[in-house]
KOLDREN-588310 format. One record per residue: residue in three letters; x, y, z of N, C-alpha, C in turn. Coordinates in steps of 0.05 Angstrom, whole numbers, always signed. Each point is the difference from the previous one (the first is absolute). Example, Ala and Ser with C-alpha at 12.3 -4.5 7.8 and 13.67 -1.06 7.14 Angstrom:
BEGIN
R   residuo     n.px     n.py     n.pz    ca.px    ca.py    ca.pz     c.px     c.py     c.pz
R       ALA     +264     -114     +156      -18      +24       +0      +18      +24       +0
R       SER       -7      +21      -14      +16      +24       +1      -15      +22      +14
END
This chain:
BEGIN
R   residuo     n.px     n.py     n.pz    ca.px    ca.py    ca.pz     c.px     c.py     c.pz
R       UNK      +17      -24       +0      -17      +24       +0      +18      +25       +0
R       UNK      -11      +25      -17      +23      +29       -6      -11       +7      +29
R       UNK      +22      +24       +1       -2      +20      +22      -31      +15       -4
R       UNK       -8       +6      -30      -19      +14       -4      -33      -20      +12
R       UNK       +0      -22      -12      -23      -16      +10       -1      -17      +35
R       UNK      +17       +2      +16       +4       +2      +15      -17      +29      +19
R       UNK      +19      +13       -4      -13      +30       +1      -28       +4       -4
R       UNK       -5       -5      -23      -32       +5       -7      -25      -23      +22
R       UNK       +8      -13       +1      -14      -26      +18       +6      +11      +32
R       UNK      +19      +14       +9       -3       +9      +33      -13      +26       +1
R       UNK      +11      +18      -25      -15      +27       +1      -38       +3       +1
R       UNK       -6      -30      -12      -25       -3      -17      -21      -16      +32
R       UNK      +22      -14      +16      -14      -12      +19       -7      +21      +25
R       UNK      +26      +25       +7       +2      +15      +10      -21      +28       +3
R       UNK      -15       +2      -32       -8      +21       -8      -25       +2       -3
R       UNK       -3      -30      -27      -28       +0      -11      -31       -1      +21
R       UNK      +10       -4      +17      -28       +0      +25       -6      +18       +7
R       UNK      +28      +14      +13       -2      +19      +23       +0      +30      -14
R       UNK      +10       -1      -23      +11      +29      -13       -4       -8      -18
R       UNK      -26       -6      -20      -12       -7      -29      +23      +20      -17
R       UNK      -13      +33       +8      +10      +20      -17      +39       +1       -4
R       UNK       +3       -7      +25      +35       +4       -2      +10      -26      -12
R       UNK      -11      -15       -7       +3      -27      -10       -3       -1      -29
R       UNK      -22      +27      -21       -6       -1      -18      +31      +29       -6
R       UNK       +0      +11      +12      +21      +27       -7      +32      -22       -6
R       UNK       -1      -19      +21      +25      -19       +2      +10      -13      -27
R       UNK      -27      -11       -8       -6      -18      -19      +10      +19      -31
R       UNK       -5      +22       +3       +7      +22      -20      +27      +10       +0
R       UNK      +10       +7      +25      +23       -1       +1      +21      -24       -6
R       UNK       -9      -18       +0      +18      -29       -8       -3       +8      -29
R       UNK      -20       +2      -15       +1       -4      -26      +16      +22      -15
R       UNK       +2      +23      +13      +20      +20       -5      +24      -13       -4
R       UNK       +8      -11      +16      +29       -6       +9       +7      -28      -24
R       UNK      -24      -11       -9       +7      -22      -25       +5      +12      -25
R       UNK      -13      +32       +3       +1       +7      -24      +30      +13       -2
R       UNK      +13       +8      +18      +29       +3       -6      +19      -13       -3
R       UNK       +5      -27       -7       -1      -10      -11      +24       -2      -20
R       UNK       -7      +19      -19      +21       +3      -21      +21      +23      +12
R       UNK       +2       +6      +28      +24       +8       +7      +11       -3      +19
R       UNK      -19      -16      +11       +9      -16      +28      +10      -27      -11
R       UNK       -2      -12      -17       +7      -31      -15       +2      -16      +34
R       UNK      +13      -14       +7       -3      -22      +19      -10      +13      +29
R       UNK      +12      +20       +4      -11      +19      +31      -37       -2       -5
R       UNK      -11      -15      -18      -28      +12       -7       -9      -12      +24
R       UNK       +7      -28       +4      -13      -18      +23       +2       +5      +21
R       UNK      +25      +19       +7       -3      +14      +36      -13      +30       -3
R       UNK       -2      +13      -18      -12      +25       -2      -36      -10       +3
R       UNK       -8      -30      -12      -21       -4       +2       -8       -2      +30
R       UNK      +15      -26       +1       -7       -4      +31       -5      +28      +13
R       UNK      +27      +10       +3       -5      +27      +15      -29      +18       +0
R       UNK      -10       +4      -21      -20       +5       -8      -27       -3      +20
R       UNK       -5      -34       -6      -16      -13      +18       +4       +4      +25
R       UNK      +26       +5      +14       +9       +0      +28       -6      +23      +16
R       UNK       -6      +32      -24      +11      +27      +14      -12       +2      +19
R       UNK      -29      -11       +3      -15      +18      +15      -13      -20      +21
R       UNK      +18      -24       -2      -18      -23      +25       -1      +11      +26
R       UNK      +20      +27       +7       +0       +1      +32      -26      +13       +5
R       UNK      -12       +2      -18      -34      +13       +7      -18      -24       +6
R       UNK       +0      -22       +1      -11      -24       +9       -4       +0      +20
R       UNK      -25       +0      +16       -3       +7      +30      +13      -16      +19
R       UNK      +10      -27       -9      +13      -17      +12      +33      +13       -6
R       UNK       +8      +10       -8      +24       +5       +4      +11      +27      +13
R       UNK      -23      +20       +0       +3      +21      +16      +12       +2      +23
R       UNK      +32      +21       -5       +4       -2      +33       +6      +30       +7
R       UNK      +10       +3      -19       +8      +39       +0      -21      +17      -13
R       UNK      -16      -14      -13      -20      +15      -23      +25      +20      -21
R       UNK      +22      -12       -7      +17      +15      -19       +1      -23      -17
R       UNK      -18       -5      -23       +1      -32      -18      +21      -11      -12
R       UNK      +19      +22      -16      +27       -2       -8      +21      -28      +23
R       UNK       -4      +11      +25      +18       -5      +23      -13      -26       +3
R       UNK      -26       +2       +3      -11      -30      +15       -2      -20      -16
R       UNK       -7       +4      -35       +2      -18       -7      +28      -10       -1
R       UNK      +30      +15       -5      +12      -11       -4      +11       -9      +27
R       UNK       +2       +1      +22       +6       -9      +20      -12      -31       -4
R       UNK      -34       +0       -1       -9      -28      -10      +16      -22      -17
R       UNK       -3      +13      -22      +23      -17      -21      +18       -3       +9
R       UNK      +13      +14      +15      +36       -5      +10       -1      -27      +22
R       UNK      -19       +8      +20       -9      -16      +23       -8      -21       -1
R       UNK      -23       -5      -22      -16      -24       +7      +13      -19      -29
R       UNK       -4      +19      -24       +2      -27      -20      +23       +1       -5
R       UNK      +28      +13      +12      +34       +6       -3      -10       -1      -30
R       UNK      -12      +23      -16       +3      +13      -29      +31      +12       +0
R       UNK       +8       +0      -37      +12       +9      -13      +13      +28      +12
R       UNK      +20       +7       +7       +7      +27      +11      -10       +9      -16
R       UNK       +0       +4      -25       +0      +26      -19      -39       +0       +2
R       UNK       -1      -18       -2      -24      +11       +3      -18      +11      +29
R       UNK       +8       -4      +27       -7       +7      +20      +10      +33       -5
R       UNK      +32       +8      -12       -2      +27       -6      -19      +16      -18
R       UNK       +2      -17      -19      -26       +7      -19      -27      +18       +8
R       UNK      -11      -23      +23      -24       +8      +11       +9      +21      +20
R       UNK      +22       +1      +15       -4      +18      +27      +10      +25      -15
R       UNK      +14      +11      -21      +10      +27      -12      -32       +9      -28
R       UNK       -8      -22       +3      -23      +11      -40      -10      +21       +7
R       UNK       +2      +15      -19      -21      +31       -5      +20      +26      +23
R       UNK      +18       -4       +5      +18      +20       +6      -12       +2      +31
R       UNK       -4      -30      +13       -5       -6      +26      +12      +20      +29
R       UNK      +26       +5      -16      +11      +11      +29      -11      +23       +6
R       UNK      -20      +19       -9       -7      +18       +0      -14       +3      +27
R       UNK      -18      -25       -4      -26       -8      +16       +8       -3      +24
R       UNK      +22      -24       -1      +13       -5      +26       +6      +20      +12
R       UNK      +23      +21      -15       -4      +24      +26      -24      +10       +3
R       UNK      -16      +13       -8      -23       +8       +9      -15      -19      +25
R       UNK      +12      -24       -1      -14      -23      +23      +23       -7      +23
R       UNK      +24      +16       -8      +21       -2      +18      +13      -23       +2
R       UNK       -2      -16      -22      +16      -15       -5      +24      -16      -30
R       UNK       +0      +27       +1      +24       -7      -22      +21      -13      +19
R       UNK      +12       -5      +14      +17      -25      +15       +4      -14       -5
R       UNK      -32       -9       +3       -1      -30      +13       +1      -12      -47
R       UNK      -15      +20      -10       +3       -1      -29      +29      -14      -12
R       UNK      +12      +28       +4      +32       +2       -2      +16      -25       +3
R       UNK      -11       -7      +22      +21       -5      +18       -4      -36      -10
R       UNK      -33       -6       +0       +8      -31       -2       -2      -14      -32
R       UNK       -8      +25      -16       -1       -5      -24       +6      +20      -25
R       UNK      +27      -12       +2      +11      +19      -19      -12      +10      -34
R       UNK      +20      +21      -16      -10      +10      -18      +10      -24      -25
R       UNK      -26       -2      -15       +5      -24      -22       +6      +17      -28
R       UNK       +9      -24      -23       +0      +13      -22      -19      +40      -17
R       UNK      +17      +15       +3      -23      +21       -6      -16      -11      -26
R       UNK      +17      -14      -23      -25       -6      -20      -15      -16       -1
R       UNK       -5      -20      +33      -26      -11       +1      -20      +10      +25
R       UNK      +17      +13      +15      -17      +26      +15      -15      +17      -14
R       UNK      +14      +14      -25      -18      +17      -13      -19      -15      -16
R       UNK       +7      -21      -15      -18      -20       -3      -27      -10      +16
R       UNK       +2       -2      +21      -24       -9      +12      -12      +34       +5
R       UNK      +10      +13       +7       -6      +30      +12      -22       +4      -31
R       UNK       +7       -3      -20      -10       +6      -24      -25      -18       -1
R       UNK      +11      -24       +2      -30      -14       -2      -22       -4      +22
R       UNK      +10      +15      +24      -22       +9      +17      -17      +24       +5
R       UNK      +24      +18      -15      -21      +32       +0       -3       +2      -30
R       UNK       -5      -19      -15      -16       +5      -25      -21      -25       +7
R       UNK      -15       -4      +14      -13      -20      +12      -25       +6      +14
R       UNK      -22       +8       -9      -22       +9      +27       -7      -20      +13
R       UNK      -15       +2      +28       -6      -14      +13      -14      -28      -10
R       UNK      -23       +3      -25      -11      -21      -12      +18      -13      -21
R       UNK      +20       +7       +6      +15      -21      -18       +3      +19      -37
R       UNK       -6      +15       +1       -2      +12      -28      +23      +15       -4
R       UNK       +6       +5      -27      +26      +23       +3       -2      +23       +0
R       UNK      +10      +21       +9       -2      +25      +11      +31      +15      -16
R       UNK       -6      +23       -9      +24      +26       -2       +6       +1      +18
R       UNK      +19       +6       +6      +19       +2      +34      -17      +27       +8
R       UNK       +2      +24       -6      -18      +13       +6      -22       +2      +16
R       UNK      -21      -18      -14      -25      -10       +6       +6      -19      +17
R       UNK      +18      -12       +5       +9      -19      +22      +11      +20      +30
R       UNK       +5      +15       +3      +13      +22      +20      -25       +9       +6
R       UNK      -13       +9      -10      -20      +16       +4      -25      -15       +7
R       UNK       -3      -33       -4      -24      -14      +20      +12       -3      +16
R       UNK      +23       -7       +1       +7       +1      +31       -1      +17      +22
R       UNK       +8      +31       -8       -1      +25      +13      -38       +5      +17
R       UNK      -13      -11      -24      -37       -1       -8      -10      -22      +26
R       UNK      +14      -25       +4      -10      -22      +16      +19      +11      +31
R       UNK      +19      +11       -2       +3       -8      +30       +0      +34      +11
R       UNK       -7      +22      -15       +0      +27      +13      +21      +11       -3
R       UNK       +9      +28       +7      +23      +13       -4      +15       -4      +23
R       UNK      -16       +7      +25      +18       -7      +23      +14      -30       +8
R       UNK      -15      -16       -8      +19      -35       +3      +13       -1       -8
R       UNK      +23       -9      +16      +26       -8       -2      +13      -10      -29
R       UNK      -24      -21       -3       +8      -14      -29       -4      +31      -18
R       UNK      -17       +8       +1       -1      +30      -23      +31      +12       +9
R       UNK       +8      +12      +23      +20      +15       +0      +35      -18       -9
R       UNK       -3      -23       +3      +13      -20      -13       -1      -10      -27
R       UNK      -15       +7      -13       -6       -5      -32      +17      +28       -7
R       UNK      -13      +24       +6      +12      +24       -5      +35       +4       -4
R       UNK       +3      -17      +21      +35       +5       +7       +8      -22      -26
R       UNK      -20      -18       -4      +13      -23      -19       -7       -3      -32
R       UNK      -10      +35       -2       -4       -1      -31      +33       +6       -8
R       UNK      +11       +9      -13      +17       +1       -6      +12      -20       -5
R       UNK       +2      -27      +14      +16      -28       +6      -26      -16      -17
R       UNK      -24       +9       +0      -12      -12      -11       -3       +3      -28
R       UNK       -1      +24       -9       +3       +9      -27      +19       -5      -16
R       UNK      +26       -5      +11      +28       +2       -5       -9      -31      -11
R       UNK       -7      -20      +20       -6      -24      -16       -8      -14      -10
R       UNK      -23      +11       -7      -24       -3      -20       +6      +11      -26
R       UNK      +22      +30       -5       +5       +3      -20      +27      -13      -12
R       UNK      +18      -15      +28      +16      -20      -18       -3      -18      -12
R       UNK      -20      -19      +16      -12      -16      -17       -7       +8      -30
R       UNK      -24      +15       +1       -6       +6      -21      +18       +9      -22
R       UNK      +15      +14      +10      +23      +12      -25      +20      -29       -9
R       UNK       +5      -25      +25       +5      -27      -16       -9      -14      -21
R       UNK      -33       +1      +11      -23      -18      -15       +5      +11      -34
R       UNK       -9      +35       +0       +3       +7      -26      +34       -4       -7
R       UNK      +23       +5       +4      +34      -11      -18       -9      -28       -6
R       UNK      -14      -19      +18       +8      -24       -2      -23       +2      -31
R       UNK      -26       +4       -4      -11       +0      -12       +3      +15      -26
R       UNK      +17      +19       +1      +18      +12      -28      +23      -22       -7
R       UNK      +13      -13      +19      +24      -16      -10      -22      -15      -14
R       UNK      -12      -18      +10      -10      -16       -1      -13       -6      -43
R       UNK       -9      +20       +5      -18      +17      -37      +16      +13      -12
R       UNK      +26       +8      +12      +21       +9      -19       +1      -15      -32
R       UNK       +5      -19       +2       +8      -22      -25      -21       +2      -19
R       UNK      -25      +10       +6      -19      -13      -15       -5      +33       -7
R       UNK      +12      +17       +6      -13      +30       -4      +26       +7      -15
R       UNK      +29      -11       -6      +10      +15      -13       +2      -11      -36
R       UNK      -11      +27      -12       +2       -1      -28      +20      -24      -11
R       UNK      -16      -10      -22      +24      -21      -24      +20      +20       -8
R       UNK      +19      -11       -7      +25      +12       -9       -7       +6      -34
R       UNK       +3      +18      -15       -3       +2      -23      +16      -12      -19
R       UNK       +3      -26      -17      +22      -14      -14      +21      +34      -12
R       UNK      +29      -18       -6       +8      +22      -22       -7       +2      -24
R       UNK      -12      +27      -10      -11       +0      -24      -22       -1      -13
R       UNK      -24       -7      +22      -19       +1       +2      -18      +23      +23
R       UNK       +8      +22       +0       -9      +23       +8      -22       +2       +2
END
């Protein structure tokens, strides 16, 4: 069994009951993360997993800090000894540290789970804030701004999104600026003109 279907089967047992909606936003975000694909080549299967994984510490059974980044990946680390990269995966996605301070604990963040690859950090960061809650895809934009809409201006998570546009934008537009080179290399060959024989002008 991959890292990715693995993943999808704990996230899916974890979610689908208790958190229908965060289970269907999950489910969208995984499929993000297949679709990169052509620039992730073999990283696709832990960017997936990751995917499925970001948001398990919202599972009422795993709640211990109410900071989901931290709890789920403490879970993973703790109970099923998951993949390092992927317990970082989950405890840094969407420019996490932000939050943690705001909750006073960038530390315990820091401290037990270090910083992972930036191009599958921004990777997942991308395929979670182009992601609305139902699972549909969203302009990063329109993604900042339900969030700002669902939890108010004064919550934490709002004053924590704020601090984390920039980190968020930054990697939503790397991605994207990959997706399209890879997709020009890609149609190069087939877009450049026949060569004109000599002499036939």
């Amino acid at each position: 069994m991959g890292q990715a279907e693995w993943a999808h089967d704990l996230a899916k047992d974890l979610l689908e009951t208790d958190l229908p909606r965060r289970w269907a936003h999950t489910q969208g975000v995984a499929a993000r993360a297949v679709s990169l694909a052509p620039i992730l080549g073999d990283a696709t299967d832990t960017l997936t997993a990751a995917a499925y994984l970001h948001d398990i510490g919202y599972a009422p059974r795993l709640v211990v800090t109410n900071f989901h980044p931290l709890d789920g990946a403490r879970y993973l680390r703790d109970v099923h000894h998951a993949d390092e990269t992927l317990c970082r995966l989950v405890a840094h996605h969407s420019c996490a540290v932000n939050e943690a301070l705001e909750r006073s604990l960038f530390d315990a963040l820091s401290t037990e789970f270090g910083k992972e690859q930036p191009d599958l950090v921004g990777a997942l960061t991308y395929c979670d804030m182009t992601t609305g809650p139902d699972g549909t895809q969203l302009d990063v934009h329109d993604r900042l701004a339900e969030i700002h809409s669902r939890y108010g201006p004064d919550h934490l998570v709002s004053r924590s999104i704020t601090r984390s546009t920039p980190c968020i934008l930054s990697a939503v537009q790397a991605v994207e600026a990959a997706l399209t080179a890879k997709a020009g290399s890609a149609a190069a060959p087939h877009d450049r003109p026949e060569a004109v024989p000599r002499g036939r002008a």
